[in-house]
PANUTI-916496 format. One line per 5 residues: their letters; for each residue x, y, z of C-alpha. Coordinates in Angstrom, 1 decimal, always signed. Layout:
// residues N
A> X/Y/Z | ...
***
This chain:
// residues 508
XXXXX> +97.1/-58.6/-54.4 | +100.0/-61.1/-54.0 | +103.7/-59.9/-53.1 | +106.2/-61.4/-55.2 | +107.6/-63.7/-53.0
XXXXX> +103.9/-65.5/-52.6 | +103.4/-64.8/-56.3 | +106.8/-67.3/-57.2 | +105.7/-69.7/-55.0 | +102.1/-70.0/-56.5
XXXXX> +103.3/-70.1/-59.6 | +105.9/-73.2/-58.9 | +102.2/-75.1/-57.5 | +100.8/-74.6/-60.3 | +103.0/-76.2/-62.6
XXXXX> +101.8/-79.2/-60.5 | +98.5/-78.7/-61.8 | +97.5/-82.4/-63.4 | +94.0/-81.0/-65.9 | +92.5/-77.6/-66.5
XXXXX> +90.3/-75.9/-64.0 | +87.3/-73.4/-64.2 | +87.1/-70.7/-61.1 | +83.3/-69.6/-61.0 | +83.1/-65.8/-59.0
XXXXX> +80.5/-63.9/-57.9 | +81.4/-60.3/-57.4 | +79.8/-56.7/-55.9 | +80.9/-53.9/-56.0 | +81.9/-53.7/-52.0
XXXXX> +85.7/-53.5/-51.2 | +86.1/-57.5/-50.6 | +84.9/-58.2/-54.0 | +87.4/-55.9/-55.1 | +90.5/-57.9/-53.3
XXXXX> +88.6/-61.6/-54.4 | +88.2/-60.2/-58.2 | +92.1/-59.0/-57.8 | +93.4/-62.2/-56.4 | +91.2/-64.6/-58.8
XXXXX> +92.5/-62.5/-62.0 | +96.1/-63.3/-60.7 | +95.8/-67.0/-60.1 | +94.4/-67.1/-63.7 | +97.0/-65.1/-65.3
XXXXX> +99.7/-67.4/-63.7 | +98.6/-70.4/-65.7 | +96.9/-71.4/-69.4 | +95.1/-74.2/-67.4 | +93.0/-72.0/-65.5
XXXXX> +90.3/-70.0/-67.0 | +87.7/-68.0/-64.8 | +83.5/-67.9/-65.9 | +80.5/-66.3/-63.8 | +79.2/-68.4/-61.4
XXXXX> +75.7/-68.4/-59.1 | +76.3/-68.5/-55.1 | +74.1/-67.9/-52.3 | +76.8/-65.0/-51.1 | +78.6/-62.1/-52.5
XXXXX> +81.6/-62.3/-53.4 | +82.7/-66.1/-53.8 | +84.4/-68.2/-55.9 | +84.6/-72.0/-57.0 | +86.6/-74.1/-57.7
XXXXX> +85.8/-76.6/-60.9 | +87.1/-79.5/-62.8 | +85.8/-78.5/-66.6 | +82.1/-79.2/-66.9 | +81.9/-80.4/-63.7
XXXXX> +80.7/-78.1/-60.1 | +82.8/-79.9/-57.3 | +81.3/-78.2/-55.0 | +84.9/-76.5/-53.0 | +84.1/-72.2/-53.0
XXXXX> +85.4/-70.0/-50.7 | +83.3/-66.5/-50.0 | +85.7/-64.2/-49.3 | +89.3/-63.6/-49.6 | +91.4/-67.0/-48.6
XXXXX> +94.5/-65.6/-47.6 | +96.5/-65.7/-44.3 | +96.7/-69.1/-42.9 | +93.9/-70.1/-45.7 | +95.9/-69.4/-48.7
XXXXX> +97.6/-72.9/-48.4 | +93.8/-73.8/-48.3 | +93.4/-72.2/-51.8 | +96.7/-73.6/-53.4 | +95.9/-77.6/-52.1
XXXXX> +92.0/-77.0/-53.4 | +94.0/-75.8/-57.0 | +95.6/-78.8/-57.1 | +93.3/-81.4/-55.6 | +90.4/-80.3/-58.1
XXXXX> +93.0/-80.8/-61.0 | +93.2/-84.4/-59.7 | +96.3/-84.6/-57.9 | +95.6/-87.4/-55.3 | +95.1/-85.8/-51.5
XXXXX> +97.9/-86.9/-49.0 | +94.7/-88.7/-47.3 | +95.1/-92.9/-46.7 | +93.1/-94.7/-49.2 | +90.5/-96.3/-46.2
XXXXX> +89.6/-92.7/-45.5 | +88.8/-92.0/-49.2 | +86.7/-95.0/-49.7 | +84.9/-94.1/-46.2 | +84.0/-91.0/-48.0
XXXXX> +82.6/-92.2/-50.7 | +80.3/-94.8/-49.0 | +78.5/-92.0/-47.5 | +74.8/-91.4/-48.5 | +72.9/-88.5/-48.8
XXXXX> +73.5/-84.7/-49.5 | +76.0/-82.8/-47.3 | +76.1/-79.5/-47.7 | +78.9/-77.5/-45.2 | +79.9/-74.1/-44.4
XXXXX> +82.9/-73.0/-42.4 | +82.9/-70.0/-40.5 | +86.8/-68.9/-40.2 | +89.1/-65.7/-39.4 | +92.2/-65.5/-41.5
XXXXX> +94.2/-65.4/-38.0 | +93.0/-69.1/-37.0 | +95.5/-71.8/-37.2 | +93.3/-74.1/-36.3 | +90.5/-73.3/-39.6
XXXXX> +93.0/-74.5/-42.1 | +92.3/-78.5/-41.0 | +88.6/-78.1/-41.5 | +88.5/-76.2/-44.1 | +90.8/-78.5/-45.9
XXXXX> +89.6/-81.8/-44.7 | +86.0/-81.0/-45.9 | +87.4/-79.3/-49.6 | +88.9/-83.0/-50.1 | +85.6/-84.6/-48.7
XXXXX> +83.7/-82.5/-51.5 | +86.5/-83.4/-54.3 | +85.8/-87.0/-53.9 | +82.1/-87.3/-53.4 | +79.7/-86.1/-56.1
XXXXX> +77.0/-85.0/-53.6 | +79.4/-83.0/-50.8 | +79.7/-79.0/-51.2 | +82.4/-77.1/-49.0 | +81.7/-73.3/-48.5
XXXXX> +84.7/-71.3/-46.7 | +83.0/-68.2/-45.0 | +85.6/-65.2/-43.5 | +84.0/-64.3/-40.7 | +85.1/-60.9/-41.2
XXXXX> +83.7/-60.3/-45.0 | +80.6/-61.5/-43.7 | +80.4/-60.1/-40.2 | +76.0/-59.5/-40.1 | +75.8/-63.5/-41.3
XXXXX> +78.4/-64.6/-38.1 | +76.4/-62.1/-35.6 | +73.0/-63.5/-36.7 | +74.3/-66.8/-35.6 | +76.1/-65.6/-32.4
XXXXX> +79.3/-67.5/-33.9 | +81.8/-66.7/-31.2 | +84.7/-69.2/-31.8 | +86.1/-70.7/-34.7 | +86.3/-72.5/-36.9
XXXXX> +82.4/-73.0/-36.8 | +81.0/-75.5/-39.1 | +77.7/-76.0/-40.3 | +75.8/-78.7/-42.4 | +73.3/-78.4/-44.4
XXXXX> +71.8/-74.9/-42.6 | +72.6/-76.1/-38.7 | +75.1/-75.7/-36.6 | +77.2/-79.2/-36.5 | +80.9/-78.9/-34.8
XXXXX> +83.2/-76.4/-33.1 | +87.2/-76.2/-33.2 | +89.9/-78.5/-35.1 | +88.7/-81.2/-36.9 | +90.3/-83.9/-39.1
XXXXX> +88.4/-86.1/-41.6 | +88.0/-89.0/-39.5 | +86.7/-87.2/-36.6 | +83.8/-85.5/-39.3 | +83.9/-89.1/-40.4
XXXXX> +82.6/-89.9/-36.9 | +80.6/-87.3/-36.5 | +78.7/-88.3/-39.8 | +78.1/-91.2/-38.5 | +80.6/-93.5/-40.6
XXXXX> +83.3/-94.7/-37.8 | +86.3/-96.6/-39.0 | +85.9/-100.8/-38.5 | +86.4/-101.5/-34.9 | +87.1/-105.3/-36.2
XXXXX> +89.6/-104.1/-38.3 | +91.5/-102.2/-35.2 | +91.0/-105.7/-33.0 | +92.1/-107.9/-35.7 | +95.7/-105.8/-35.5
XXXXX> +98.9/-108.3/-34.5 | +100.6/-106.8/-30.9 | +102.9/-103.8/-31.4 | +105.9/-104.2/-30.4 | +106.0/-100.7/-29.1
XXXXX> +102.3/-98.9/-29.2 | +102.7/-95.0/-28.7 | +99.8/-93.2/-27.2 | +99.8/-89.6/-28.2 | +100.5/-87.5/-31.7
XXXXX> +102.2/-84.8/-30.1 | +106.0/-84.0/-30.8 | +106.8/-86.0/-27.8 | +104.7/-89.0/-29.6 | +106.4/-88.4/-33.3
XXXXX> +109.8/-88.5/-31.7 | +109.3/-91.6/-30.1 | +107.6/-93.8/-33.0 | +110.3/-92.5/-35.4 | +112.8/-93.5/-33.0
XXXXX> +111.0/-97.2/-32.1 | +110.5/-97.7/-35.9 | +114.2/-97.1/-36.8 | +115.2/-100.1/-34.5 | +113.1/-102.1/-37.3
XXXXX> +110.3/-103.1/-34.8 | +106.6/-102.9/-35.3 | +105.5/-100.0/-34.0 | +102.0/-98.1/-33.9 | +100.9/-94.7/-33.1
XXXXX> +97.2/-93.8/-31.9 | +96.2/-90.3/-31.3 | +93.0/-88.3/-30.7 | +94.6/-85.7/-33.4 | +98.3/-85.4/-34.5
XXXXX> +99.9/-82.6/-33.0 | +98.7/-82.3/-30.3 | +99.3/-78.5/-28.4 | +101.2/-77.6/-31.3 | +98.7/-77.5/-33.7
XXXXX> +97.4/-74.2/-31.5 | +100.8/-73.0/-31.9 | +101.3/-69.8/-33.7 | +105.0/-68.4/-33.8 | +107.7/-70.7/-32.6
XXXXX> +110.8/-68.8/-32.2 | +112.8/-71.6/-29.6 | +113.0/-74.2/-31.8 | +116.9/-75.1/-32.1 | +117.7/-74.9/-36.0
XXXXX> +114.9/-72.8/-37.1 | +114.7/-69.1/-35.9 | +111.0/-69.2/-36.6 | +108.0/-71.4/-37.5 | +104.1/-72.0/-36.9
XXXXX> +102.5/-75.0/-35.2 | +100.5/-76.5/-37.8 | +103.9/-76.3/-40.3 | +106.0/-78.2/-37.4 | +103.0/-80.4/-37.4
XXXXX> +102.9/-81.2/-40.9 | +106.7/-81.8/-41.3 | +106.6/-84.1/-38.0 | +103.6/-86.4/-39.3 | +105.4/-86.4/-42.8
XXXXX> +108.5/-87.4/-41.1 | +106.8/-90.4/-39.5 | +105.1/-91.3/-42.2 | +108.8/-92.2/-43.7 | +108.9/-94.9/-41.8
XXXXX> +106.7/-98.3/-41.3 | +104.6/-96.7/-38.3 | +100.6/-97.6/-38.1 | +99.2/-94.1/-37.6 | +95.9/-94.6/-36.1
XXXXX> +94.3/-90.9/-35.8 | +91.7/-89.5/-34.3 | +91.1/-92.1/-31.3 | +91.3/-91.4/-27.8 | +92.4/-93.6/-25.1
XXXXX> +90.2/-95.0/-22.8 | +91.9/-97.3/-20.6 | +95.3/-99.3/-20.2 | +95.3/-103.3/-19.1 | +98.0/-105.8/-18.7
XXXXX> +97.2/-109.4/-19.2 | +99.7/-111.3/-21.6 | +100.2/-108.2/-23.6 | +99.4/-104.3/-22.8 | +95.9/-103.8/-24.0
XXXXX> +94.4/-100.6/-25.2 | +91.2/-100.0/-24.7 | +89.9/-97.4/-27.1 | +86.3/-95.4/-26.7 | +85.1/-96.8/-29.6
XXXXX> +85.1/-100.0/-28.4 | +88.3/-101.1/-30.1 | +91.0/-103.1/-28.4 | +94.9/-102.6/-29.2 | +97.6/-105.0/-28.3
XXXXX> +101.6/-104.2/-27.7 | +104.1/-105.8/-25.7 | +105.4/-101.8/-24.4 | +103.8/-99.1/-24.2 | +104.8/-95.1/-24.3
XXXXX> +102.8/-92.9/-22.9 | +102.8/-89.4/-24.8 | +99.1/-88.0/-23.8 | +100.5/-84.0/-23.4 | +98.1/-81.8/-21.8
XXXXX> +95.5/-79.2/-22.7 | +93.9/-75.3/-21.1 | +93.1/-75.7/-17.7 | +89.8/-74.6/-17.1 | +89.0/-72.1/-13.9
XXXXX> +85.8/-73.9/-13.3 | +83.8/-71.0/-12.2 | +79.8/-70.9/-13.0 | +79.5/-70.1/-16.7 | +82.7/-71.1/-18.3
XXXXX> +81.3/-74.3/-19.6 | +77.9/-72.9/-20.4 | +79.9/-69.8/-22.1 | +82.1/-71.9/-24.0 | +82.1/-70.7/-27.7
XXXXX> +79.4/-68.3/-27.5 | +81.8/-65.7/-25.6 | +84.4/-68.2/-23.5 | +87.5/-68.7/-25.4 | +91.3/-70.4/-25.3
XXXXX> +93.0/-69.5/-28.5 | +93.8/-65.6/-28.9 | +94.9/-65.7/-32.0 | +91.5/-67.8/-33.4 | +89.1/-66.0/-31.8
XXXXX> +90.7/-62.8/-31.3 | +89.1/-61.2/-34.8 | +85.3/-62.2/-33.7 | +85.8/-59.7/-30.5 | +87.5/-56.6/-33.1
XXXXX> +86.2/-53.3/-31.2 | +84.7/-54.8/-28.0 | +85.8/-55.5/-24.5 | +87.5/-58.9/-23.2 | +89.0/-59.9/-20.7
XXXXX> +92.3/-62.1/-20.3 | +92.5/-64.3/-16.8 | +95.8/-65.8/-16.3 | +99.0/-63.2/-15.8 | +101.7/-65.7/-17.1
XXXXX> +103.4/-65.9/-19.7 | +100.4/-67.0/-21.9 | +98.3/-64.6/-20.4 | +100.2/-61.8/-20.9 | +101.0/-62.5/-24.8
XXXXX> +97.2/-62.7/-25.3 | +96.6/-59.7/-23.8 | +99.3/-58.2/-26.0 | +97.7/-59.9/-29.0 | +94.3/-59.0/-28.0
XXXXX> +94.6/-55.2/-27.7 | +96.0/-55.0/-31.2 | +92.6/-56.2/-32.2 | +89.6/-54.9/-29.7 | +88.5/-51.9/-27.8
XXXXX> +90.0/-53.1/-24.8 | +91.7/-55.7/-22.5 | +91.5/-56.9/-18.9 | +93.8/-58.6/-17.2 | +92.8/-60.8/-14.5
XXXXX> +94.9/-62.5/-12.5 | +94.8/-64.2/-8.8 | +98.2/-63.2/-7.6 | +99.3/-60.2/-5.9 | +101.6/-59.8/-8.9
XXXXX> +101.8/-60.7/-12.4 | +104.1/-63.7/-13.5 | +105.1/-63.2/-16.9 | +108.7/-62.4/-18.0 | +109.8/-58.8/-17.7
XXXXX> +110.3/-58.2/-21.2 | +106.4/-58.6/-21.8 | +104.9/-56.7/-18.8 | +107.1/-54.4/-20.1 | +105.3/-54.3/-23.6
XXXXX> +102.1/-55.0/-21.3 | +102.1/-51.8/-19.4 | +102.9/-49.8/-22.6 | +99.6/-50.7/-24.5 | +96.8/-47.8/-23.8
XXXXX> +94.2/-50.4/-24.1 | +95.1/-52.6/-20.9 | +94.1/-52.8/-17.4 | +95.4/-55.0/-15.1 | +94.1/-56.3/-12.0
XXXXX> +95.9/-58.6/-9.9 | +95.4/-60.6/-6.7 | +92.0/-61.1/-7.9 | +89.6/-64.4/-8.1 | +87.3/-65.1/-10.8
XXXXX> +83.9/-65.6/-9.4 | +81.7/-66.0/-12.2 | +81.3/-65.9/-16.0 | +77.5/-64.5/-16.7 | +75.6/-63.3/-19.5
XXXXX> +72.1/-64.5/-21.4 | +72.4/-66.4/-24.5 | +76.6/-65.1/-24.7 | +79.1/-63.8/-22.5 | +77.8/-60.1/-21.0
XXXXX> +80.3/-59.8/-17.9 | +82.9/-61.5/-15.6 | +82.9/-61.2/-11.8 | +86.1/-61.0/-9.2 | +86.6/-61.5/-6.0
XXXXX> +89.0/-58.9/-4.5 | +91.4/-60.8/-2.7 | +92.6/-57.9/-0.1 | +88.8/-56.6/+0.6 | +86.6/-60.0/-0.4
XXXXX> +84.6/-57.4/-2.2 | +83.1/-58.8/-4.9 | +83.3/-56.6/-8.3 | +81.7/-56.7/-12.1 | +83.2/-56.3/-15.3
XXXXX> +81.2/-55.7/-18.4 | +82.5/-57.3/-21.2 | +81.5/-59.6/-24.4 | +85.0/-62.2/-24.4 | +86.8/-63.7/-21.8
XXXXX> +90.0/-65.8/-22.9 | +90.8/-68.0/-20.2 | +95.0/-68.9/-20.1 | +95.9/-70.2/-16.5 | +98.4/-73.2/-18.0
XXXXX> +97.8/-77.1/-18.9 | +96.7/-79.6/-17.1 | +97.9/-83.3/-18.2 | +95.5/-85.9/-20.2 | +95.9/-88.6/-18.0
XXXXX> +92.8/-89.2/-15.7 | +92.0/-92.0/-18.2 | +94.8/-93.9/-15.6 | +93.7/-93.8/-13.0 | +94.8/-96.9/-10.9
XXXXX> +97.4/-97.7/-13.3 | +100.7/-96.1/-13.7 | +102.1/-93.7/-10.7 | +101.1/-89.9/-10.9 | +101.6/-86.9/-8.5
XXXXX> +99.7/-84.7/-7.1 | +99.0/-82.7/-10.1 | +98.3/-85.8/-12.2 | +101.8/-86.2/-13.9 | +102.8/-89.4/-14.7
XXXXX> +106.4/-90.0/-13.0 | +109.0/-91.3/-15.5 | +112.8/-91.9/-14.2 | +115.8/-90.9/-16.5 | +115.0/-93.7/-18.8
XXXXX> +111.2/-92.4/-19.5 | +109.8/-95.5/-17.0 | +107.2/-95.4/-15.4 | +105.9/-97.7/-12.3 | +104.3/-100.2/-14.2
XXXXX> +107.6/-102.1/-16.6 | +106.9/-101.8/-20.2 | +105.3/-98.6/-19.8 | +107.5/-95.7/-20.7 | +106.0/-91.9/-20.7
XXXXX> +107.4/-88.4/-22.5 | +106.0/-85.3/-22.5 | +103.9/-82.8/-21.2 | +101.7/-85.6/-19.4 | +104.8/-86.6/-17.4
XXXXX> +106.7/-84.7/-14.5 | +109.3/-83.3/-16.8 | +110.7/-79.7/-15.2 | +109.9/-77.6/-18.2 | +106.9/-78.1/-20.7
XXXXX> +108.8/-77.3/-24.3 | +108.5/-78.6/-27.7 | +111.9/-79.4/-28.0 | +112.1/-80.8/-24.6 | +108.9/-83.4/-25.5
XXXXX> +110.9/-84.3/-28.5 | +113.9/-85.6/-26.7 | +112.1/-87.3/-24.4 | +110.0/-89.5/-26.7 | +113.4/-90.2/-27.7
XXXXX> +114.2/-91.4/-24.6 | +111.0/-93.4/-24.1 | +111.1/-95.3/-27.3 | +115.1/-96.3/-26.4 | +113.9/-97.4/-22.9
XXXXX> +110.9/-99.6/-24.6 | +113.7/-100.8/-27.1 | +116.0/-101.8/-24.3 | +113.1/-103.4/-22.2 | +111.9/-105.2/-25.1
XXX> +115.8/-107.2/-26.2 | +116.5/-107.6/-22.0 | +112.9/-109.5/-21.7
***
C-alpha cells in the first residue's frame, strides 16, 4: 500500500509514539476497504504499540484512532493518503499523547466548551487546503471527551457528497448540518463555536514596537527580521500563510527545486516561532488610527497598540462579479483547481481567465473531467508559450477568447455560463456543472481607506525603503505596488519593511 520511501518515514514517527494505541476498522468487501484494510495492517505491523480490533461506525470502511480503553473520537472513512497522510501520522501521535504544536490558551479554550460536537469533513485527497481542518478538529476531539472528528474522502463516498450537493471542499459539518466551507484553523472554529479569544486580554497588550499586519511570507519575513533587532514585535493575521497555503507545487523558490504551500507554510510559522514574536492568528484588520501610538482596530472589537506599523495584507481571487458567482459559490463556483477539481471527475467546467493561472487549471482540470472551457475576454490568450503549448495539445479543451462572461445560472447548483461575444455582441450559452474562476488578485486593503496612499488598483505605494505616506507605516507584499507578485519577492520585501520600521523607530 505504502512505497518504501513513505514506509521509512512512518516508521521513524512512530518511534515517537509516547503509549500504545488501538485502530478500530470497519471493512466491506468494495475495493476502498481493500486499500484501508491494506494500509491499517501496515501501520500495525510497523510498531508493537499498535494493535488493531473491530470497531462500529456509521460508514463502510473506516477506521479509529484510540488511546487503550478509551474511543477519542478521531476516524477517518476512507483511505487518508495524499495530502491527508500527514493527517494520519500527527492523529498517531497526538492520540498516543504527544502534546499538539497548538498554544496552551487554545487548548484550555477547547476544553471550556460545553456540549456534544460531533464533525464530519468532507475532503478530496488533491486538497491542500483539507489538511488544516481536518487536523485542527482531530486535536479538538483528542482533548475534549465529548468532540468526535470524522474524515470523509469525497471520492469513497461519492452518493453521500452528491446527496448533499457538496461542491467545494473541505466541507464541514456538525452534528448532521452543514457548518463551514474552505480553510479553517482552530481559532477560527473556536469562533465559529461561539468561544472567541478574550478581547481584554488583546487590549490589555503593552504597544509593539513594530506590529506586523499580515501572515503571509511577506509578513513572516518581516517579524523575523523586526524580532532579530531584539524589539517587541507582534504579528496579527486572519490565517498564517496567506496565498501560499493554496499553493500546490512551488518550483521558483531559490534553494529548493520544489515544494508545496502548506510545507513552506509550516516551516515559515515554525521559523517565527524561534523567535519572541506574539503571533495573534486568525484576526482580521479592521481599521488603522494614529493618536499617540498606531492603533489597531480589530473586528472583534479588540484594540492593538504599536509605535510602527508594517503592512503585509497580500491579496486574494478577484471575483468577475457577474449575476450568479456569489450565489454559485461552492455549490458549482470555484477558485482552487486542485481542491475542487476531483468533485467535477467526468463532467464539464469551465475555466475563465487565459493567464497564467488560467491556463494551468485548465491543464489540471482536463486530467480530471470530461471536458474544459476556456474562457477568456481578450482577443488572445496570455499565458506563457510553454503552457498554451501543453494547452492546445489536450483533446479535452476548447478555448474561446475575446469573450465576456455574462452570467453564471443554474437552480440550486451551477447548470451553465453565458458569454458575450465580443466581435458580434452575440450573446452565447454553455452547459456546464463547474466554473473555476482565475482572472488574478486583487489586494486586501479596502479596510484603508482614507489612510495610507493607494493607486488606482488599490495598492498601497511603498518607496525603496517599504514606506508608505503615512511615517511609521511601512508595507511589503502583494498588497503593495511591487512590479511582480512572487513569494520570494514578498519575502524580501518584508525584509525591507521591518529594516525601514527599525530605522524609523532609533531616528525618532
Amino acid at each position: 500500500m505504502l512505497d518504501q520511501e513513505i514506509k521509512s518515514q512512518l516508521q521513524e514517527y512512530l518511534k515517537l509514539l509516547e503509549s500504545e494505541i488501538v485502530i478500530k476498522k470497519q471493512i466491506g468487501s468494495d475495493s476502498v476497504s481493500k486499500e484501508v484494510d491494506e494500509l491499517v495492517q501496515e501501520i500495525a505491523s510497523m510498531s508493537d504499540m499498535i494493535s488493531i480490533e473491530d470497531g462500529n461506525f456509521d460508514r463502510t470502511p473506516c477506521f479509529s484512532i484510540n488511546r487503550t480503553g478509551e474511543d477519542t473520537g478521531v476516524a477517518f472513512a476512507g483511505v487518508p493518503l495524499g495530502h491527508e497522510f500527514t493527517s494520519l501520522v500527527l492523529a498517531l501521535l497526538q492520540v498516543s499523547g504527544r502534546a499538539p504544536k497548538v498554544e496552551q490558551k487554545v487548548i484550555e479554550q477547547i476544553k471550556k466548551l460545553e456540549g456534544s460536537y460531533h464533525f464530519e469533513t468532507y475532503v478530496s485527497l488533491s486538497c491542500q487546503k483539507c489538511p488544516d481542518v481536518v487536523q485542527a478538529l482531530n486535536i479538538m476531539s483528542i482533548v475534549h471527551p465529548s468532540i468526535t472528528h470524522t474524515m470523509v474522502e469525497g471520492s469513497a463516498f461519492k452518493e453521500e457528497v452528491e446527496s448533499k450537493d457538496i461542491m467545494a471542499v473541505p466541507s464541514v459539518y456538525l452534528n448532521g448540518e452543514q457548518f463551514v466551507d474552505g480553510r479553517q484553523t482552530i481559532e477560527s472554529i473556536l469562533e465559529a463555536l461561539g468561544s472567541s479569544v478574550d478581547i481584554n486580554e488583546l487590549n490589555e497588550k503593552d504597544p509593539f514596537d513594530v506590529l506586523v499586519v499580515g501572515g503571509g511570507p511577506a509578513g513572516a519575513s518581516a517579524a523575523i527580521y523586526a524580532a532579530r533587532k531584539g524589539i517587541r514585535t507582534g504579528i496579527v493575521a486572519e490565517r498564517f500563510g496567506g496565498q501560499v497555503q493554496d499553493t500546490l507545487g512551488i518550483e521558483n523558490f531559490i534553494t529548493t527545486p520544489y515544494t508545496e504551500g502548506p510545507k513552506l507554510v509550516a516551516n515559515m510559522e515554525e521559523h517565527v516561532r524561534e523567535y519572541n514574536v506574539d503571533i495573534m492568528n486568525s484576526m482580521r484588520a479592521k481599521a488603522l488610527h494614529k493618536k499617540d501610538v498606531f492603533e489597531l482596530e480589530l473586528e472583534n472589537g479588540a484594540v492593538l497598540k504599536s509605535k510602527t506599523i508594517v503592512l503585509s495584507t497580500g491579496a486574494r481571487w478577484r471575483n468577475i462579479n457577474v449575476p450568479g458567482e456569489a450565489e454559485f459559490k461552492n455549490k458549482g463556483v470555484a477558485y482552487c483547481p486542485h481542491c475542487d477539481g476531483p468533485i467535477f471527475a467526468g463532467k464539464d467546467v469551465a475555466v475563465v481567465g487565459g493567464g497564467n493561472s488560467g491556463v494551468e487549471a485548465a491543464i489540471d482540470l482536463a486530467g480530471i473531467v470530461k471536458h474544459v472551457t476556456v474562457v477568456e475576454f481578450l482577443p488572445e490568450l496570455k499565458a506563457d508559450k510553454v503552457l498554451q503549448d501543453r494547452l492546445f495539445s489536450l483533446p479535452n479543451v476548447t478555448v474561446i477568447t475575446n469573450a465576456r462572461t455574462s452570467e453564471i445560472y443554474g437552480s440550486d447548483k451551477v447548470q451553465g455560463l453565458k458569454y458575450v461575444d465580443r466581435d458580434t455582441e452575440e450573446e452565447k450559452d454553455i452547459a456546464l456543472s463547474g466554473v473555476f474562476i482565475q482572472i488574478g488578485l486583487v489586494p486586501n486593503t479596502e479596510w484603508l481607506d482614507g489612510t495610507v496612499e493607494r493607486s488606482k488598483f488599490g495598492e498601497i505605494i511603498v518607496d525603496n525603503r517599504g514606506t508608505t505616506s503615512i511615517p511609521g507605516v511601512f508595507a511589503a507584499g502583494d498588497c503593495t505596488n511591487s512590479a511582480y507578485k512572487q513569494i520570494i519577492i514578498s519575502m524580501g520585501s518584508g525584509a525591507t519593511a521591518a529594516l525601514g520600521a527599525f530605522d524609523h523607530l532609533i531616528r525618532n
